[in-house]
C-alpha positions as CSV (number, residue, x, y, z in Angstrom):
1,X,57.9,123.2,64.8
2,X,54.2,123.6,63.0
3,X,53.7,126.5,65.9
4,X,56.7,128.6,64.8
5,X,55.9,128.1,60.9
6,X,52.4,129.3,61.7
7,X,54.0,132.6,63.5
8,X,55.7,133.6,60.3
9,X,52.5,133.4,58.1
10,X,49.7,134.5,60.9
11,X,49.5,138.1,62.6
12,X,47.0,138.5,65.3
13,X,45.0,141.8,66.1
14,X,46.3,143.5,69.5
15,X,43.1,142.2,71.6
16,X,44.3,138.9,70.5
17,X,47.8,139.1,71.3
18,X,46.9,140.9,75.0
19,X,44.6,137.9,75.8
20,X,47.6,135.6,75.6
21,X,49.6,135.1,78.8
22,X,53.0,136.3,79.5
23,X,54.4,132.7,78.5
24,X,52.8,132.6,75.8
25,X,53.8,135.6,74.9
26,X,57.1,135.3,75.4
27,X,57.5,132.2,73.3
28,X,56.2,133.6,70.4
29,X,59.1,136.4,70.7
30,X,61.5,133.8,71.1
31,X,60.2,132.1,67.8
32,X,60.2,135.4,66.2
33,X,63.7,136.4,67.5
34,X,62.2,139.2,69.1
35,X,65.1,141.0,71.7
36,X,62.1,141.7,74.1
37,X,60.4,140.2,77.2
38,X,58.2,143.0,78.3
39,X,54.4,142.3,77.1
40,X,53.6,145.6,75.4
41,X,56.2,145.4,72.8
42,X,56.0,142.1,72.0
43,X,52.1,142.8,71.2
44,X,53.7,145.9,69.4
45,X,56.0,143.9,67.3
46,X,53.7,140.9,66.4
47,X,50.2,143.2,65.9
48,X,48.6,143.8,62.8
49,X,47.2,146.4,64.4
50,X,50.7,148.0,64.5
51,X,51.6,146.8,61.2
52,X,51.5,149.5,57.7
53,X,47.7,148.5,57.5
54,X,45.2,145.4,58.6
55,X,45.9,142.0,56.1
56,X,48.3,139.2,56.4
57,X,51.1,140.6,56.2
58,X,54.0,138.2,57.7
59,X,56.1,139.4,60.2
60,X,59.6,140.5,59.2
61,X,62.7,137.9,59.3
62,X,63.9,141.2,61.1
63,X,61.8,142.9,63.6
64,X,61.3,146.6,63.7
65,X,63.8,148.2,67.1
66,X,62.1,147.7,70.5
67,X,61.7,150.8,72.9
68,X,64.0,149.3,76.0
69,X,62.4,150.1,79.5
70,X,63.2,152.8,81.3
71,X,66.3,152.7,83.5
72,X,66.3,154.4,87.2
73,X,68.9,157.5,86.9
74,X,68.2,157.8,83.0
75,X,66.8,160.7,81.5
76,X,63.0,160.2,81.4
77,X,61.2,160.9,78.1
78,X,59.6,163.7,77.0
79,X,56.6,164.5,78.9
80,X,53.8,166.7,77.7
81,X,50.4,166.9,75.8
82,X,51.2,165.0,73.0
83,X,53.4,162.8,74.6
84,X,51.6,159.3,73.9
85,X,54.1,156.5,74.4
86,X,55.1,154.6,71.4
87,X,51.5,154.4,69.7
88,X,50.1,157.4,69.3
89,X,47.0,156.4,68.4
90,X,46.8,155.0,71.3
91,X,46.3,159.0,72.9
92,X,48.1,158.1,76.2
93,X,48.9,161.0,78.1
94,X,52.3,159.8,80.9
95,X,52.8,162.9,83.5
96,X,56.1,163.4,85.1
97,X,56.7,162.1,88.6
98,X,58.5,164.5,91.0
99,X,61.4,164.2,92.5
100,X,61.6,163.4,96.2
101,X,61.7,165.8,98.7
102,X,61.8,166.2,102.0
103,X,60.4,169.8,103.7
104,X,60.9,170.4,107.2
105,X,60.8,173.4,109.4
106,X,64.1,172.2,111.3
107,X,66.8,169.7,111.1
108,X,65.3,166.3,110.6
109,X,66.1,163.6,112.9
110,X,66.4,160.1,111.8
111,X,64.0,157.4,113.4
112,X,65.7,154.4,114.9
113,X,63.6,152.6,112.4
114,X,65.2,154.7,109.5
115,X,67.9,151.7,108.7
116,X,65.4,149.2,108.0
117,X,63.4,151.3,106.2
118,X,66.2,152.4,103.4
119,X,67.1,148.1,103.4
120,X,63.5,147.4,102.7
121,X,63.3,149.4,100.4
122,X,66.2,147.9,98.3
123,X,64.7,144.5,98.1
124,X,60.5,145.3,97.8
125,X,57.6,147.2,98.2
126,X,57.3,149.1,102.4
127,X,54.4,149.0,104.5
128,X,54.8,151.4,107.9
129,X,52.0,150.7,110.4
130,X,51.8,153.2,113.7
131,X,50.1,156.0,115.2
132,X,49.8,159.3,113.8
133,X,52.7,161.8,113.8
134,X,54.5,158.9,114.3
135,X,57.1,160.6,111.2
136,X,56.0,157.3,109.1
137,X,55.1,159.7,105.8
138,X,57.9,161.8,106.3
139,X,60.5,159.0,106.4
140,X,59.6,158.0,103.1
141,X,60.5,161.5,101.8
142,X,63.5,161.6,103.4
143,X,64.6,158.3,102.3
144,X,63.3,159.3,98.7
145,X,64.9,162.9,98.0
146,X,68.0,161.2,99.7
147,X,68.6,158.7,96.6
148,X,67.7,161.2,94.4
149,X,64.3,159.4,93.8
150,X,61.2,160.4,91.9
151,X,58.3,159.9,94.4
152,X,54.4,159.9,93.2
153,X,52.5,161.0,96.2
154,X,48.8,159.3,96.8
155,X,46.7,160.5,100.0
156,X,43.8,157.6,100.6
157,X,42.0,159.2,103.3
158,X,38.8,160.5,100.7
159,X,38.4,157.0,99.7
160,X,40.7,156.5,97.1
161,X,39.5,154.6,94.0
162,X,41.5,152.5,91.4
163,X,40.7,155.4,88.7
164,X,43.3,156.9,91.5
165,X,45.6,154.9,90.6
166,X,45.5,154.3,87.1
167,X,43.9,157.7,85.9
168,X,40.9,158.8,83.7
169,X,39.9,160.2,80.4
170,X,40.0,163.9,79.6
171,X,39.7,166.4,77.0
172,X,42.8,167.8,76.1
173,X,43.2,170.4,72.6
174,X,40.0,169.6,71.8
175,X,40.9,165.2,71.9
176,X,40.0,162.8,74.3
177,X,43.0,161.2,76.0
178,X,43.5,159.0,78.6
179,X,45.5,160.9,80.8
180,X,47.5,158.2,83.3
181,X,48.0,159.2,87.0
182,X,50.9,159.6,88.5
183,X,51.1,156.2,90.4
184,X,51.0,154.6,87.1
185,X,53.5,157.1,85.8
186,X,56.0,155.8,88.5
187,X,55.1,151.8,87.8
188,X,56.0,152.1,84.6
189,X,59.2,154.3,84.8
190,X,60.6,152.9,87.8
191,X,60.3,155.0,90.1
192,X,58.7,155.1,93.4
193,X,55.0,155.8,94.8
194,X,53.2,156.4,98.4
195,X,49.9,155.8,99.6
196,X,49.2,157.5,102.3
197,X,46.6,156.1,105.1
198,X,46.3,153.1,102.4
199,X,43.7,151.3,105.0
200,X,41.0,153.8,103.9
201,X,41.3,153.2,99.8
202,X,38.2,151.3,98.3
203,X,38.2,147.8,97.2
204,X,38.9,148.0,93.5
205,X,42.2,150.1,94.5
206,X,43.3,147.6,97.0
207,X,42.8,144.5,94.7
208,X,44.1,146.8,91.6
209,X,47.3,147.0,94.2
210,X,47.2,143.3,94.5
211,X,47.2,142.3,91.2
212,X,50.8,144.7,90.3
213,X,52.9,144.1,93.5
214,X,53.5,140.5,93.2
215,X,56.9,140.6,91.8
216,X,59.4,143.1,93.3
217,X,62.8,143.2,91.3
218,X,61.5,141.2,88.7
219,X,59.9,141.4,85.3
220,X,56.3,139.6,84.8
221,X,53.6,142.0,86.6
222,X,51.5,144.4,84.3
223,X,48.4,146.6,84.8
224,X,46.1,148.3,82.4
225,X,46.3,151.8,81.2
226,X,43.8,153.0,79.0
227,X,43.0,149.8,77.5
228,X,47.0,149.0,77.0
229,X,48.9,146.4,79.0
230,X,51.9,148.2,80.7
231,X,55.2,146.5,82.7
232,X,55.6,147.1,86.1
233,X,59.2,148.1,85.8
234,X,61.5,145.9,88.4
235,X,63.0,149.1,90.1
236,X,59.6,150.3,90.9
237,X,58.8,150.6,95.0
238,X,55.8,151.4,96.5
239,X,55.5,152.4,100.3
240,X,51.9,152.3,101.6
241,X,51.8,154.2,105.5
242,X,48.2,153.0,108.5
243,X,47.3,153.9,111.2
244,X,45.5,150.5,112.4
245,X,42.2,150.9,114.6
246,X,41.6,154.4,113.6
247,X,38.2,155.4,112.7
248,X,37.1,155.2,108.8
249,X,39.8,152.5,108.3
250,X,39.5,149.2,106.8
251,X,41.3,145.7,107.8
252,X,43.6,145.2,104.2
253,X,43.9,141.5,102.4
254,X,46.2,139.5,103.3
255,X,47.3,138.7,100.3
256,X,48.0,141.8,99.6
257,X,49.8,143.0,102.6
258,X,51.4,139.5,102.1
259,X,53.4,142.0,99.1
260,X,55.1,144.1,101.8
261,X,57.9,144.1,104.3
262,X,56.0,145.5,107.2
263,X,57.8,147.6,110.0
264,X,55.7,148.8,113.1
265,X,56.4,152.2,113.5
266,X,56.4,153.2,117.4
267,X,54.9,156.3,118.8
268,X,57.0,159.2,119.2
269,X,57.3,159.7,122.8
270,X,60.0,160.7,125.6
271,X,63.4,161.6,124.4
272,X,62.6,160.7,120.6
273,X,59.8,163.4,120.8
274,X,61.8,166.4,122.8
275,X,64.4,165.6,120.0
276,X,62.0,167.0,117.6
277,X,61.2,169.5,119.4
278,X,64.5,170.8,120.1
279,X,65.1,170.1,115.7
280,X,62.3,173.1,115.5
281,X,64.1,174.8,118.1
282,X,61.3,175.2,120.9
283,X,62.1,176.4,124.3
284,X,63.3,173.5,126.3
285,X,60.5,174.5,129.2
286,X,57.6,173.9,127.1
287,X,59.3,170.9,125.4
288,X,59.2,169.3,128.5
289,X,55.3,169.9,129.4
290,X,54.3,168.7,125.6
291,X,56.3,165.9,126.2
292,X,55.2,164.8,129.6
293,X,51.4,165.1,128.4
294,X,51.6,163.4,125.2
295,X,53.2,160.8,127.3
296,X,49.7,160.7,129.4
297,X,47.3,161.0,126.9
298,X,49.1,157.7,125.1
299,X,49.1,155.8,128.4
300,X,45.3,156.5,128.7
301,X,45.0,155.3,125.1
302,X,46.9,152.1,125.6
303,X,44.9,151.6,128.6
304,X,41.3,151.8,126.5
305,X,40.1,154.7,128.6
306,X,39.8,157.1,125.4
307,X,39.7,156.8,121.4
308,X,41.9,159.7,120.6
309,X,45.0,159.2,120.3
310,X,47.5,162.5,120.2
311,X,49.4,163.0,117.4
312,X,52.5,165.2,117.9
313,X,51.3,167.8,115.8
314,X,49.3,168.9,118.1
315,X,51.6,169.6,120.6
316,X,53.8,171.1,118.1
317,X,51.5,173.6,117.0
318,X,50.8,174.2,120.2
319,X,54.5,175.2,121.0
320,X,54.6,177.4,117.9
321,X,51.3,178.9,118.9
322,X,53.1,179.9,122.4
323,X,55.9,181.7,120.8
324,X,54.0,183.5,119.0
325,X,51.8,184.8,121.2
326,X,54.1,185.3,124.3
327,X,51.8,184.7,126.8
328,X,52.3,184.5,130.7
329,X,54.5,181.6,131.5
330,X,54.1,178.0,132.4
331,X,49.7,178.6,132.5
332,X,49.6,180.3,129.1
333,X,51.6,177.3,127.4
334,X,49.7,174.1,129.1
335,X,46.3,176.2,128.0
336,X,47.0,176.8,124.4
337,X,48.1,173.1,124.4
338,X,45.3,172.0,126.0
339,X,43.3,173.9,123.3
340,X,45.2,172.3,120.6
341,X,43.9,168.9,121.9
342,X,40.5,169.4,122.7
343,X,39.8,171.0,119.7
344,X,40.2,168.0,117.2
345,X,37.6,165.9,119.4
346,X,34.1,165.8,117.7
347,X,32.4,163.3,120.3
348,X,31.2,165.5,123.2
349,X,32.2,162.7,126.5
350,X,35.0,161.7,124.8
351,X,36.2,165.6,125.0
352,X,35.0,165.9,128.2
353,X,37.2,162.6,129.4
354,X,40.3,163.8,127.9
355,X,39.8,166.9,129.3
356,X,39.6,165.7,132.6
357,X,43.1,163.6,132.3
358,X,44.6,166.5,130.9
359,X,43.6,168.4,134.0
360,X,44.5,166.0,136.3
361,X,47.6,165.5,134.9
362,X,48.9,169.2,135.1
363,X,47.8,168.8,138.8
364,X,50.2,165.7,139.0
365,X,52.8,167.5,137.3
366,X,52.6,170.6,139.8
367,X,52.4,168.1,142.8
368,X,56.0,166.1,141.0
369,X,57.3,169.8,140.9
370,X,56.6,170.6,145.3
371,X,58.7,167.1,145.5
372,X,55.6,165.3,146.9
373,X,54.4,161.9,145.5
374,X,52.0,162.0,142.1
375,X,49.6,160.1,142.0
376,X,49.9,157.0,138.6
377,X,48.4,157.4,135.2
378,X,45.3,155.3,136.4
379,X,44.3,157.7,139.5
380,X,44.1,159.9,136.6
């Protein structure tokens, strides 16, 4: 009882009020009769910071109207320059997130993995772990501009930092705002946000990552923006895509992978991968070359007798490559994909090894072809 007389003659500064935990927090709203449980407004409603001017001024019997969270499918507010949240002293720039979407140059094909994905996402945050080209980032569009979600886009692969996540100050008109990133943007809002190659981010964005995801669907977690606590909003997903083993990658927390439902993305090989090809509408004979080598190349990978592993895209622009230059037949194709291979290896003998398999595997083909018995993916 002496606590909630000393809440109606006692205002505390913002710092104050944002060193208090959540519980805390929350009870002094409830003493107050404040119709909030989201931290920022609370410290908006009880700060003297917020208040006509610093003194001790008692909090009204009748607290001034909260700003409710954002609701998914609601029209966002207005975004711009000056936009600055509820305080603007505060001189916090939100962007707008974009809305999902999903580009392809053909009919997209659903993964068999697609199902579990879309469920996933309903109840938590998505982590997709497989090779590359695998259709991992892809998926996440598609599943995005499907539901009409707004999708921040983050690429870790230079080493991403938690200023990545969060965002920086700039000079804007002349002012210095803090002008919050798009990941943040989406945290706040609701709406959804993918890291790409997330085993490659730095430290202090992995453990900034840690500290935000830890209650999916629910209200509690908050990060810092510019000095201000925000609310992770409940409806907020984020999808983080690996490729494990591959070089320049990291091994994540536990903890924080802990935050994810995980699904093991397989490589796309065999029928899955001549299914794409036929989406892009490439001539069946080539199809059926890419297919067959990428197969080989990924046995020799699973094997340990090279590092590189293919990625689809290769092949794919290898295809494309052959229509447009309409070259002489079965030879012209198998070089240009060839080409398209050997020309993403750096290290010298590991070129030279896959180069060799890739040779001796178009002589197993043509052997397969004269009906006489090929020789396994080890004699290769």
């Amino acid at each position: 009882m002496a606590h909630k007389e000393k809440l109606k003659s006692v205002l505390y500064t913002k710092a104050e009020l944002e060193s208090f935990s959540i519980l805390r927090l929350r009870k002094m709203a409830e003493a107050s009769k404040l119709p909030t449980r989201r931290k920022s407004d609370i410290v908006a409603a009880l700060s003297s910071d917020y208040r006509l001017g610093p003194g001790t001024v008692a909090v009204p019997a009748t607290p001034a109207p909260i700003v409710a969270p954002v609701r998914v499918g609601a029209t966002p507010p207005p975004q711009g320059p000056h936009n600055n949240d509820e305080h603007p002293r505060e001189h916090l720039v939100w962007p707008t997130v974009p809305v999902g979407a999903c580009e392809v140059n053909g009919q997209y094909v659903l993964p068999p993995w697609y199902e579990e994905l879309a469920a996933a996402a309903a109840i938590g945050h998505v982590e997709l772990m497989g090779p590359a080209g695998s259709g991992k980032t892809l998926a996440v569009h598609h599943l995005a501009a499907s539901q009409g979600r707004r999708l921040a886009v983050v690429t870790a692969d230079g080493g991403l930092r938690k200023r990545d996540l969060v965002g920086q100050r700039e000079l804007l008109g002349g002012s210095t705002v803090f002008q919050a990133s798009e990941f943040a943007a989406a945290a706040r809002a609701g709406d959804w946000a993918l890291i790409d190659e997330a085993n490659m981010a730095e430290a202090d964005a992995l453990g900034f990552l840690n500290g935000m995801l830890d209650r999916p669907g629910t209200t509690g977690s908050t990060f810092s923006v510019g000095g201000k606590a925000i609310e992770v909003h409940p409806e907020f997903r984020c999808f983080i895509t690996r490729n494990p083993g591959y070089q320049g990658t990291k091994l994540m927390n536990e903890a924080l992978r802990d935050r994810f439902w995980s699904i093991d993305v397989p490589p796309l090989l065999g029928e899955g991968l001549a299914t794409m090809f036929a989406s892009h509408g490439i001539d069946p004979k080539v199809s059926e070359e890419a297919v067959y080598l990428v197969g080989i190349l990924y046995q020799a990978w699973e094997r340990n007798r090279i590092s590189y592993q293919i990625s689809p895209r290769r092949a794919l622009s290898a295809a494309r490559m052959g229509d447009c230059l309409k070259g002489d037949g079965t030879n012209h194709n198998r070089d240009l994909l060839t080409r398209s291979i050997l020309t993403k290896i750096d290290a010298k003998h590991e070129r030279e090894t896959v180069k060799g398999i890739i040779q001796a595997a178009w002589t197993a083909r043509d052997v397969t072809k004269r009906g006489e018995t090929a020789p396994t993916v080890d004699d290769l």
